[in-house]
N, C-alpha and C positions, 0 to 999 in steps of 0.2 A: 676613481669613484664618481667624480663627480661625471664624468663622461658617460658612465653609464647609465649616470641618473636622467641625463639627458635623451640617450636615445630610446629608453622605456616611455617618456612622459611623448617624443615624439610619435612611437610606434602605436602609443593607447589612444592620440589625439588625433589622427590620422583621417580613420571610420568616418567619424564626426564631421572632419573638413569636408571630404568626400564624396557624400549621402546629398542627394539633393532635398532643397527647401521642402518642397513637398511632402518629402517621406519624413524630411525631422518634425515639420510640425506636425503632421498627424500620426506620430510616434511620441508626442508632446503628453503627459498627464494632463487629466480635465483642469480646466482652471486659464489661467492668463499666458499668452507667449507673445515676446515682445520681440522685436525685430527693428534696427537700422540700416537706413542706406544713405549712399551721397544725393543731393538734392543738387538738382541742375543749375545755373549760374543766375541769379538774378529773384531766386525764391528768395524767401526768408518767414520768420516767424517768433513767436514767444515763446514757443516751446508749451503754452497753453490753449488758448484759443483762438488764436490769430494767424491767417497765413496767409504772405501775401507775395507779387507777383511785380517785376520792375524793379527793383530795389538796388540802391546805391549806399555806399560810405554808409552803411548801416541805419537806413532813413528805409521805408516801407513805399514800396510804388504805389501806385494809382487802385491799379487790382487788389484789391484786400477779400477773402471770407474770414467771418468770425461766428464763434459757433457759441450758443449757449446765451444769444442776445444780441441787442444790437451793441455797438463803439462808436462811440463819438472820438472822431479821429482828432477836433478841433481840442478838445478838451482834456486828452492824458496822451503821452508819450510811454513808451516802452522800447525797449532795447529789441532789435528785430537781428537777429540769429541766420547766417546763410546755414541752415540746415546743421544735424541730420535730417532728413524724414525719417519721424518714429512711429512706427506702425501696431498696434497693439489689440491682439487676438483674443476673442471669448471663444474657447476650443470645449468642446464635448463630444468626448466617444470619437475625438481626430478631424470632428467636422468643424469648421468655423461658422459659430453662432453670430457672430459682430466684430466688428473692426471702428479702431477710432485711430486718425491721423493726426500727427504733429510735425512741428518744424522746430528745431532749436531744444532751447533746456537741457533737461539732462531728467534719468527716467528715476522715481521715488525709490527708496529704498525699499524690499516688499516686506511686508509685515507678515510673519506667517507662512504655510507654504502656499507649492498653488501656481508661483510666478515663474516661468521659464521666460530667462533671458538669450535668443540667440547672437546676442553682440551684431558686429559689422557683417554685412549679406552683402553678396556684389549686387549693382543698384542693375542688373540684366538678368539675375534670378529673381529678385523680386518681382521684378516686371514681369514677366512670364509666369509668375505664381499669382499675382494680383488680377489679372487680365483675364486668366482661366479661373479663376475664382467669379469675375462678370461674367464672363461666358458662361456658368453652369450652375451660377446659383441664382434663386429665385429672393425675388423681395429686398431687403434692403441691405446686404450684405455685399451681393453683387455689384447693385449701385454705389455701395459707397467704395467699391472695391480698386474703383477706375482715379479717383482721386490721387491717391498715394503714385500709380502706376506714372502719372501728368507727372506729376511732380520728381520723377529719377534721373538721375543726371546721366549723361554719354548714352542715352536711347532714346530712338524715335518711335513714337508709339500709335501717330495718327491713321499709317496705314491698317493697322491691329485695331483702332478704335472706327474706321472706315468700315473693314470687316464687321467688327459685332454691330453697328448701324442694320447691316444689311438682311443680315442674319435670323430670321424670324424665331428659330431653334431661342434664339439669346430672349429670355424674358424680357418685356419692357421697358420697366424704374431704365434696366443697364442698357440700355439703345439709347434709352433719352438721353443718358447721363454722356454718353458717347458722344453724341450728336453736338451733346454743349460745349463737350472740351476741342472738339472737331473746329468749334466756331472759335475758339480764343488759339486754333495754332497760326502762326502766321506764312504765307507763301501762298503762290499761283495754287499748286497740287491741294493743297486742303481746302483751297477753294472751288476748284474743278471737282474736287470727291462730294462736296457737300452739295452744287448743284447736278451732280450726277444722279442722288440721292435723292435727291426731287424728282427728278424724270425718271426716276424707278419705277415701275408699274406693278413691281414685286414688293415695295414699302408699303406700309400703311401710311394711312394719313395724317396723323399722330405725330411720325416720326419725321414724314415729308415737313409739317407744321414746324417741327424743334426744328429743321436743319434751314427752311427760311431765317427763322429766327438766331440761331448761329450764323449764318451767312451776314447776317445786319451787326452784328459785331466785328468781323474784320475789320481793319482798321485801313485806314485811310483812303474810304470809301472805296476798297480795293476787287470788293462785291458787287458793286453799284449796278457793274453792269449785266452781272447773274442775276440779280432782283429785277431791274425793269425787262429782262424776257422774262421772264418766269411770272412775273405780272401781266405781260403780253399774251403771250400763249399758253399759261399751260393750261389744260384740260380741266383740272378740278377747280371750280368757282371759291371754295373756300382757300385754297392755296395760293390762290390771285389774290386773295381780299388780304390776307397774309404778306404778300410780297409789299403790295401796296400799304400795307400799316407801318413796313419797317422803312420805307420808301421815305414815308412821311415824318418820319423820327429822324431821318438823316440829314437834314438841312442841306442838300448837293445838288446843287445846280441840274445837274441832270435829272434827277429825280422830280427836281420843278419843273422841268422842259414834259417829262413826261406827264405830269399833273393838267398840265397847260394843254396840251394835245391831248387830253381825254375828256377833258372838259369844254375843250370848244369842237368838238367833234359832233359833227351832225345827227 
């Protein structure tokens, strides 16, 4: 008996497994659908409004966003969570109206109906549902759609968010939002993508703007020397004045060499 119970409950649960993310959320009743995935090594969170980025022995790195106000990091402690990333859908008529991202916790009990819970999503369909949800939606759904995608663990996502940079098809908000998360990945190649993306004559100016301003975020002044050409040479005077603002927030010697040689120049 019991065998058979088993391969019934296998054979009805199957579909389900199946079915890609896509089609189960927009096969979702109107209302809430909630989704987890693994969160890459070094996230963490409250599971509320806190997510942050470097994190050890359960302490919170450097990089922290927190949403719904500012934190006084000196002043309360909280238990910081390496993950899930919990991702939580306003669905109507199968289209995603909004999304809000967490790290940690564990999700409310729903009161009522309305809440589709899809449990654990591999953190590689998520990604490719989140990314194409920036890709093709307009306003602030798309933008906020890239966050959660940063944040999956065992995928790399900066060549994908290089793409929708470039992409003018890709509304705005989600180029910007790209361009930023572009500036926090670390290595030579996202640095190469990001001043290549400056010398695009296919970008606007906007996004040329954010991807200076990502490039002055790599860390250990590993951009320095993308910033001072691109303060040299490039063509558009506002991009220069741009290169050089981030130049001047860097405190790097080279960045002074070049202040020094523009300034005594005849």
């Amino acid at each position: 008996m019991s065998r058979r119970v088993v391969l019934v409950l296998t054979f009805v649960a199957a579909p389900a497994v199946a079915q890609r993310l896509p089609a189960r959320i927009a096969a979702t009743p109107d209302g809430t659908v909630r989704m987890s995935f693994a969160a890459r090594p070094a996230v963490c969170g409250n599971g509320r409004d806190v997510i942050a980025f470097d994190c050890s022995a359960g302490r919170c790195g450097r990089h922290t966003i927190t949403f719904d106000g500012p934190y006084w990091g000196d002043e309360v402690e909280y238990d910081c969570e390496p993950g899930p990333v919990r991702v939580s859908l306003t669905v109507r008529n199968g289209t995603v109206q909004s999304l809000r991202t967490y790290v940690g916790g564990r999700w409310t009990i729903p009161v009522g109906p309305g809440v589709t819970d899809l449990g654990m999503v591999s953190s590689h369909d998520a990604t490719d549902f989140l990314l194409d949800l920036a890709r093709g939606t307009d306003g602030r759904v798309g933008e906020d759609a890239i966050l959660p995608a940063v944040l999956a663990d065992s995928v790399t996502v900066w060549k994908t968010l290089l793409q929708l940079a470039r992409d003018q098809r890709v509304p705005g908000r989600a180029r910007r939002q790209a361009v930023f998360w572009l500036g926090q990945a670390a290595g030579d190649a996202a640095t190469r993508g990001l001043a290549d993306l400056v010398d695009d004559g296919g970008v606007d100016r906007e996004v040329k703007e954010q991807a200076v301003f990502a490039l002055s975020q790599q860390r250990d002044g590993d951009a320095v020397p993308a910033l001072i050409r691109i303060a040299r040479t490039h063509p558009d005077r506002e991009v220069r004045r741009k290169a050089l603002f981030w130049l001047g927030q860097s405190d790097d010697p080279r960045a002074l060499a070049l202040f020094e040689e523009l300034l005594t120049k005849p």
